[in-house]
N, C-alpha and C positions, 0 to 999 in steps of 0.2 A: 397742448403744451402750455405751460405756466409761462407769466412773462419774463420772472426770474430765471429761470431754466433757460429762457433764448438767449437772454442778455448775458448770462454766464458763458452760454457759449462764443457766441460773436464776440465777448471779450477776450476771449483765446490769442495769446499772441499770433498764431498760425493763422487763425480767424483774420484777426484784425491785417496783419500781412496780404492772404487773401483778397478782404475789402479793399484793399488800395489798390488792386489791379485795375488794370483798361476796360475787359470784356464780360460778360456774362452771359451763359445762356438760357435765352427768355423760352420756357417750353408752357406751352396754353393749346384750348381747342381751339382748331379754325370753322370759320361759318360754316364748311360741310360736314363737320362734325370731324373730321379726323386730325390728331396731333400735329400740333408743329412747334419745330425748337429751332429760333434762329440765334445767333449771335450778335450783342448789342451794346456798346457801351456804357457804361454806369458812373455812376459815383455812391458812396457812401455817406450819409450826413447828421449819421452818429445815431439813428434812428433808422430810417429807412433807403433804401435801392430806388434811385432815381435813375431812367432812363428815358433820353427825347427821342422824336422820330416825326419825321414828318404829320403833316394834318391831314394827306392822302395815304398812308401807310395802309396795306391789307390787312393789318394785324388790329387796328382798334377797331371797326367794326366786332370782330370775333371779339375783344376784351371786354366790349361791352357788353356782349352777351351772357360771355362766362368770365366773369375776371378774375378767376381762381387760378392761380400759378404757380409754376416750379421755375426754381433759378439753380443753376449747377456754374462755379467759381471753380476754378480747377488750375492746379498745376499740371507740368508734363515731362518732369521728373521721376525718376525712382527713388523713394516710392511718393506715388500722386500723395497730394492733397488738396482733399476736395470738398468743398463746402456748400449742403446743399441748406437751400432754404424755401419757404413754401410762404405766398400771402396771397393777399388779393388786391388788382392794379387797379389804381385811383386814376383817374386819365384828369389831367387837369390841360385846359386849349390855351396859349398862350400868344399874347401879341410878339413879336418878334424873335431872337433868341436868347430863349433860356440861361441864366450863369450855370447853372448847372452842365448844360451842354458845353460848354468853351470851357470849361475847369477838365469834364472828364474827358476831352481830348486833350488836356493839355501835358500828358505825359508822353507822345508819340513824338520822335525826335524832330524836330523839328528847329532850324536855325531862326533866329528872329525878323528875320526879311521873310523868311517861307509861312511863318506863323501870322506876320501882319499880311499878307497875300491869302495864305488860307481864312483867317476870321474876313477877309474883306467879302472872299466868296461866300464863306456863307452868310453872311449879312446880307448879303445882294440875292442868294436864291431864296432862303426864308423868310416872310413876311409874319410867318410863327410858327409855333411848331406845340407839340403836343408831350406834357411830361408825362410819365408813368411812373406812378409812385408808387412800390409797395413796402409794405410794412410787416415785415416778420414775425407769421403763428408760428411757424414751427421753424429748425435748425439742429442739422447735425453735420458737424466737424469730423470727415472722416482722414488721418494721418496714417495707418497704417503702422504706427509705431503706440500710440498709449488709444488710440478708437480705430475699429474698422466696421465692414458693411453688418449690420443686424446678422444676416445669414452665415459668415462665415464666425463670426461671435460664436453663434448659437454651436457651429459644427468646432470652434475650438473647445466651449462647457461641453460637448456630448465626449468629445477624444478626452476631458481630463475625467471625466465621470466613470467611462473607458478603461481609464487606467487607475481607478481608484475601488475598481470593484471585484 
């Protein structure tokens, strides 16, 4: 996929809406070769899907192996919208925490006495942490209203073809 083509898309208002949520799911191979998709917080930074995690986390060993990824951003509304995108995770080690980390939690409600309590813990448990940066090959915006999944695409062209014959 062209880099035009991505950037069109993630510029989608729905897109960009999306991008500014809390979670993402990070799907990769794990070291015994078989799938895993966990759920992980993000931030957006106009380029790429930043996500921290600890420096013992069981997931970067496996990303370094294979750091080829799928990320799914999703509503849970009718009808979903779902943004999926696909890169490969740059693991960057960091001394202490991340801005990255403390901005994309900082949409979870939080009163300002429970926010300066929460940043104190984790400054006191992490001595660093580990960002994952990916940078988006490919992107589709699936809304259900003007895109849907490739496959039901294809079975709407076969029903007007269907009916055009």
């Amino acid at each position: 996929m062209r880099a035009n083509e991505i950037t069109e898309i993630l510029d989608r208002p729905i897109s960009r809406e999306l991008l500014a949520c809390d979670v993402t799911r990070l799907a990769y191979v794990a070291k015994d070769g078989t799938p895993r998709n966990v759920p992980i917080a993000f931030t957006w930074n106009g380029s790429e899907i930043v996500m921290c995690t600890s420096k013992n986390a069981p997931k970067l060993p496996a990303l370094r192996e294979h750091p080829m990824v799928a990320l799914t951003i999703d509503t849970e509304v009718h009808p979903p919208k779902i943004l999926l995108i696909r890169g490969r995770a740059e693991l960057d080690v960091v001394d202490g925490i991340p801005d990255e980390y403390l901005q994309m939690n900082g949409s979870y409600q939080m009163t300002p006495e429970q926010r300066v309590g929460w940043e104190a813990e984790v400054r006191s448990l992490y001595d660093g942490m580990v960002r994952i940066v990916v940078t988006p090959t490919w992107a589709k915006l699936i809304d259900f209203e003007t895109t849907l999944p490739s496959a039901v695409e294809e079975l709407v062209r076969q029903r007007e073809e269907r009916r055009s014959a």
